[in-house]
N, C-alpha and C positions, 0 to 999 in steps of 0.2 A: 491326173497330173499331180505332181507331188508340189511342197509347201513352197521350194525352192522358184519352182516352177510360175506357180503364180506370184512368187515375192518379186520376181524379175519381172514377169509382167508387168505390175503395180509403180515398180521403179523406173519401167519404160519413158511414162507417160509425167512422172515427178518432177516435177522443177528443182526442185531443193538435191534430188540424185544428179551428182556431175557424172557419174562414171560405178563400174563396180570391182574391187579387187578380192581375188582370190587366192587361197590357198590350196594349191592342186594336191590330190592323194596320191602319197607317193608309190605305195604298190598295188592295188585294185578298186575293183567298184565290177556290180553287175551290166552287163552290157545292156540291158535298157537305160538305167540310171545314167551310163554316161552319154546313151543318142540322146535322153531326153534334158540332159543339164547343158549340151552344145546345143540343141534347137534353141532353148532357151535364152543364152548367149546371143545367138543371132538373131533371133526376134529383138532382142534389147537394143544391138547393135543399130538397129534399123531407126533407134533415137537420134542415132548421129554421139552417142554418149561413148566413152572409150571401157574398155574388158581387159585390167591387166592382172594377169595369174603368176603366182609365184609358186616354185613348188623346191621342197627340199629335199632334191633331189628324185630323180623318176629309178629307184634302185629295186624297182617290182619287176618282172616280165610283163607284165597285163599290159596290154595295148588299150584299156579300157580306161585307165585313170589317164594317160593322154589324149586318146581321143574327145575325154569329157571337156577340154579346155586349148583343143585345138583350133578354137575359132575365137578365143583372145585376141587382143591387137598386137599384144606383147606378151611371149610367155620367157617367165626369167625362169634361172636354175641358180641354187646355192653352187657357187664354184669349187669348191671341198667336196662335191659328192658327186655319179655318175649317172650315165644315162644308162638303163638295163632293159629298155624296154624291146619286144622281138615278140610277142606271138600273146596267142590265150592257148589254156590248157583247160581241161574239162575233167573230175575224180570220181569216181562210182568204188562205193565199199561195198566187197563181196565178203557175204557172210557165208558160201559154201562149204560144208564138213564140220560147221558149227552145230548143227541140230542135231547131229549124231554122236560128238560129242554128251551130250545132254537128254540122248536119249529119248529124243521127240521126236514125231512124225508129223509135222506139220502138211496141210492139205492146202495146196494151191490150181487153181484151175487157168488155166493158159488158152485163150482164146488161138493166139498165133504166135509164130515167133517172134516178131516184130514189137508185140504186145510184153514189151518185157519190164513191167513195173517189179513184177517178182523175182526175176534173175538176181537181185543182189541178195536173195535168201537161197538160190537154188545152185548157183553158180562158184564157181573160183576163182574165175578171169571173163574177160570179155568174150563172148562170141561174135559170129559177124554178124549174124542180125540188130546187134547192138552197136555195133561196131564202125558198120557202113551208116545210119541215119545221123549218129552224132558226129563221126568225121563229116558228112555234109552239113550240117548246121552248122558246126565251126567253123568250115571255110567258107561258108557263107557270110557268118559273123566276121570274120578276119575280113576278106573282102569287101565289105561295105564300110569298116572301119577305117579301111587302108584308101580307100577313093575319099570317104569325108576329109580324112586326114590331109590329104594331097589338094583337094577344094582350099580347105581352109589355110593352106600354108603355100597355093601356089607352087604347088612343085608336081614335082610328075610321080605316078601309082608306080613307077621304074626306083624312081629315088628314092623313095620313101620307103618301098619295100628293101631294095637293100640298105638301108640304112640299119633295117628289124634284123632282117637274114645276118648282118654282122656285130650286132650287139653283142657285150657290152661298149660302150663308150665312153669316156672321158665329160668329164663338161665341155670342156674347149673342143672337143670335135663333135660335140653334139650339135654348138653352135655353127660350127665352121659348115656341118649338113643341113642346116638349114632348122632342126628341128625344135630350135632355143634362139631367142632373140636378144637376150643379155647374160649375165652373170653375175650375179652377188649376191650376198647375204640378205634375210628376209629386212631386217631392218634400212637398208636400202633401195628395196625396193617400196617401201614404206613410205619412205623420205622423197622418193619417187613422185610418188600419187599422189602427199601434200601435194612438193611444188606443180603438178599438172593443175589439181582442181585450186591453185591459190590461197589452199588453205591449211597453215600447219600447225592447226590447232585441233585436226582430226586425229580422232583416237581408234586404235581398228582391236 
C-alpha cells in the first residue's frame, strides 16, 4: 500500500481529522493508484468524516484521475475549464527497422507469440497476439472503473458510460450529468471546508 494509503488510514481513526480535501489530477495516474486512492477514501469515509475533492478541471482523457476521487462526498470543478474525460489508452514503442539501420543483428529467443516482451525491438506495429491480450485488459480496466464510478456516484453503468462515449464537456454539463457536484474556483472550494469543519484558520 502506498504512503497515501496508510495516511488515510491513520486519519480514519484521529480526532483532531474533521474531514479530508483534495486536489484531484487533472489528466492521469496508473490505474492501480487510482483503485487503490478510492478504496482508500472509503475506508476513511466509514469515519462518518466528509471527502471533498476539487480538481482543475478533469481536461485529461484518462478515466483514472476520476475514478481516483469518485467516491468523494463532493467533487467540485473550476468552472472556466472542461470535463474531457472518455476512456484509457495504452502506447508501445516499436523499435522495428531500427537495428538494421545500425547494422546490428541482435538475437532474441521467442518462447510464443503471446510472449511478446521483444516485439517492440523486432516489430513496427502491433500484431494480434499483441493486440488481442491488451485490448482485453483494457476493457477490462474500463469496465471495472466504469461500475466503481456508477457505485460511487449512484448512477447507472448506462449513464456514465455515455457521459465517456460523449466527451468532451463543458463544466456546466458535466454538472448537469451528474459527474460534478459544484463549480468554482479552487479558493472556494477552500473557503468551503473552513466553514464545514468550523475552522477558518485552516491553511491547506
Amino acid at each position: 500500500m502506498s504512503a497515501s494509503f496508510y495516511a488515510l488510514h491513520r486519519a480514519k481513526d484521529d480526532d483532531s481529522v474533521k474531514g479530508v480535501f483534495i486536489r484531484a489530477e487533472n489528466f492521469g495516474m496508473a490505474p492501480a493508484s487510482a483503485e487503490e486512492l478510492r478504496l482508500a477514501l472509503l475506508d476513511f469515509k466509514e469515519s462518518g468524516k466528509f471527502v471533498i475533492a476539487h480538481a482543475q478541471g478533469f481536461e485529461g482523457t484518462s478515466l483514472m484521475s476520476y475514478q481516483a476521487v469518485s467516491a468523494a462526498d463532493e467533487i467540485w470543478m473550476q468552472d472556466t475549464t472542461g470535463f474531457a474525460v472518455s476512456g484509457m489508452r495504452s502506447e508501445t514503442e516499436f523499435l522495428g527497422g531500427v537495428m538494421e539501420k545500425f547494422d546490428a543483428n541482435p538475437e532474441f529467443f521467442q518462447f510464443h507469440e503471446y510472449k511478446n516482451a521483444v516485439n517492440s525491438y523486432t516489430e513496427k506495429d502491433f500484431t494480434l497476439p499483441i493486440v488481442k491480450p491488451r485490448r482485453a485488459t483494457s476493457t477490462s480496466i474500463f469496465d471495472n472503473a466504469v461500475a466503481q464510478i456508477a457505485e460511487d456516484r449512484e448512477m447507472s453503468v448506462a449513464s456514465i458510460t455515455d457521459v465517456l462515449m460523449t466527451s468532451p464537456h463543458s463544466a456546466e454539463d458535466a454538472m448537469a450529468a451528474g459527474m460534478v457536484d459544484k463549480l468554482g474556483q479552487l479558493a472556494e472550494a477552500k473557503d468551503y471546508v473552513r466553514k464545514k469543519t468550523g475552522n477558518d484558520k485552516i491553511a491547506f
